[in-house]
N, C-alpha and C positions, 0 to 999 in steps of 0.2 A: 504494500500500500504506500502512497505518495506519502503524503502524512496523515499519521495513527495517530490519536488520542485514547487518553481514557476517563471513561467518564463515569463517573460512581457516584449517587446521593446516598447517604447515610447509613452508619457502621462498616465501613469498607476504609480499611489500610491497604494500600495498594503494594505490589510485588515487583521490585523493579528486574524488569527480563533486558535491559538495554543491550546485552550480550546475544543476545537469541534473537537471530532473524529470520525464526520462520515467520510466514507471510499472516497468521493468525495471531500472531502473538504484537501486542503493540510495546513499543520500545520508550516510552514517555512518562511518567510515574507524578500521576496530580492527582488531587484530593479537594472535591468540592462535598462539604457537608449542609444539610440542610439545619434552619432554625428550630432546635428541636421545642425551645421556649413558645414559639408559636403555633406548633402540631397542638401541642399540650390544651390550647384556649382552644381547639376546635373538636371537642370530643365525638361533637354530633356529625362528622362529617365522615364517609366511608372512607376505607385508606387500604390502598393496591400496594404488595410487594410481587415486585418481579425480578425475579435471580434467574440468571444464565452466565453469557458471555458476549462477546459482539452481535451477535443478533439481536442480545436484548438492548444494546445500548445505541444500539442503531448505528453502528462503523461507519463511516463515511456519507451520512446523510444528516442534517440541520435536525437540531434537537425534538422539536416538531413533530419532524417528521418517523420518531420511531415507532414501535408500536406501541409497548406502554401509554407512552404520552397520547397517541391518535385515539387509543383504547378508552382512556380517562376523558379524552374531550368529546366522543360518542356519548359518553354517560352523560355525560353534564348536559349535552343536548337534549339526552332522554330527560331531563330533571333530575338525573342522580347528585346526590351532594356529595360529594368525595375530593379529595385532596389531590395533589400532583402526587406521580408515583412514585414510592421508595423503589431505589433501581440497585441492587449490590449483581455489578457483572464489568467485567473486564474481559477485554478483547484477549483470548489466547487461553483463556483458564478450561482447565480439563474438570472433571467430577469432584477431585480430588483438592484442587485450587481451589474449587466454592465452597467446597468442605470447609477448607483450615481457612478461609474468611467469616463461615455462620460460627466457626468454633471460638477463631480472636474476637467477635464482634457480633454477640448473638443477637439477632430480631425479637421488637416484644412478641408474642403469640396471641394478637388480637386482631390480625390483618382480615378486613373484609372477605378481599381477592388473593393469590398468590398463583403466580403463573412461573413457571418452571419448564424452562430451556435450557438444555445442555447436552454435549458428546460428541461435539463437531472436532473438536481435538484431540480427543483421546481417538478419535478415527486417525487426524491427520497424522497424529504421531505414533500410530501404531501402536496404541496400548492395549493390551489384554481387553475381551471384550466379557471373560468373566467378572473381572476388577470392576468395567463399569458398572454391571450389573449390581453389585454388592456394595457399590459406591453410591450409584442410581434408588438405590431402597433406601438408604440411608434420606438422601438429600428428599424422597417425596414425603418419608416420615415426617421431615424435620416441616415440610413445605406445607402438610396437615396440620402439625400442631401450631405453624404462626398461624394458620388459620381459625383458633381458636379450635381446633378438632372437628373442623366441618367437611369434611368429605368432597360437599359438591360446590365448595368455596375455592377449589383448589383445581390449575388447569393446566395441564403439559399440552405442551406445542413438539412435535414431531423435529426432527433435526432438516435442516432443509440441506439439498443435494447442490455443492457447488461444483457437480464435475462438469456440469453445464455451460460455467463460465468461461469467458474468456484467460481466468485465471489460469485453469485446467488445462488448457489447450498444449499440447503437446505430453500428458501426462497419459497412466492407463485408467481412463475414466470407465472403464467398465467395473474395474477393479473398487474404483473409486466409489462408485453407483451403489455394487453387491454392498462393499460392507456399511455404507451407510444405512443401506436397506436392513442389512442384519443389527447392527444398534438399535433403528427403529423398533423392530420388531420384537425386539429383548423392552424397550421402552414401553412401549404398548401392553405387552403382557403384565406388566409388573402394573402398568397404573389402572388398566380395565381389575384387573386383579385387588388393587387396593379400592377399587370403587370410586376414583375421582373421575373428571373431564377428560378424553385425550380428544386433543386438537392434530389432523395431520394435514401441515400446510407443506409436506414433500411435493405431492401433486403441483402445487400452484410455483414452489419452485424449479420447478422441473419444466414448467412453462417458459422460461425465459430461454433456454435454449434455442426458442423461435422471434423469442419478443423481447429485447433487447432492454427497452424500456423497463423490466422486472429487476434490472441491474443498477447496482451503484456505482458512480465515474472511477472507483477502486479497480474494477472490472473482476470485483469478485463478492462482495457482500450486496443483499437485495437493498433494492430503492424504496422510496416511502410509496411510489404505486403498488411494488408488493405486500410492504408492510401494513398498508391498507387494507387488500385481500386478506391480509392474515385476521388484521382487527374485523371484519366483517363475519370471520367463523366465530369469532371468540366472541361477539357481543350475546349473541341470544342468550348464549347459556350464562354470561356475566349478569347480563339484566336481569334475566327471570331469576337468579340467586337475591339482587339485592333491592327488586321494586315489590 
């Protein structure tokens, strides 16, 4: 990527990787905390955690324009009262990475929403795909209890397929494709299993291999027209949780 950021609101110490240049991993180490004084005066308003990593933080597209953020201003359209999103995710972190961030720096356990993306790197880097699994249980347990223990408060988003991208191009994107699909599928089972939401916006990324538009100027993370797509599965089941 041209230039990586990272972008983090509240309980996140960040990890400096300024040595590590794979193309996932951002190399810049900043920390923007939010007012927590001011959360505090608004008890009555609903309040969205969304943990992953550069998808969730929206890599290479205007803050706006991520999904969280697109997600929260749908609601407020609907009349939902809710706050801006708590966002703990960093471009590059594996299952593991978001672990030893909720572990330094645990979330209260009374979040409205929590939405839960991750395993795009533990693909890229080839890690054990039993580790995620047992990492992946871990992190939707944790993603239920900020939830306050509610089940259908609680919504995984599918890993989206960058072998599509011009990133990929010259790589073995089939290779690329199976084992994303096989994460999926290890994802899937574990969260239909735990009884929360799964969202699969694989589909819609997998679309840009035609429509170039679905792409961020990165020429590897999606744009806010996909991130759009994404917020459009995710609202049904957001709203009818909190109207």
């Amino acid at each position: 990527m041209k230039k990586p950021f990272y972008f983090s609101i509240l309980f996140v110490s960040l990890i400096s990787c300024a040595k590590n240049r794979d193309p996932f991993v951002d190399p810049i180490n900043n920390v923007d905390s939010s007012d927590t004084s001011k959360n505090n005066s608004m008890d009555s308003f609903k309040i969205y955690l969304a943990l992953g990593d550069s998808y969730t933080i929206g890599q290479s597209v205007p803050d706006s324009e991520r999904f969280p953020v697109q997600v929260v201003n749908v609601l407020r359209g609907k009349n939902i009262t809710i706050k801006d999103p708590d966002i703990i995710a960093v471009t590059g972190w594996t299952t593991s990475n978001l672990l030893n961030a909720l572990n330094n720096h645990p979330p209260a356990q009374n979040y409205s929403l929590v939405t839960l993306l991750i395993g795009v790197n533990n693909q890229y880097q080839r890690k054990n795909l039993d580790a995620y699994q047992t990492e992946f249980i871990e992190l939707l347990n944790r993603s239920v209890a900020y939830a306050g223990g509610i089940k259908d408060h609680v919504f995984v988003l599918s890993i989206p397929d960058y072998s599509v991208t011009p990133f990929a191009y010259g790589q073995d994107t089939a290779r690329i494709a199976k084992e994303i699909d096989a994460f999926n599928a290890a994802n899937k089972t574990i969260s239909l299993n735990a009884g929360v939401h799964y969202i699969d916006i694989t589909p819609i990324s997998r679309n840009a291999k035609n429509d170039p538009s679905l792409i961020a100027p990165d020429g590897l993370h999606p744009s806010g027209i996909q991130y759009k797509e994404w917020t459009d599965l995710l609202i049904p089941g957001m709203y009818q949780q909190l109207h």
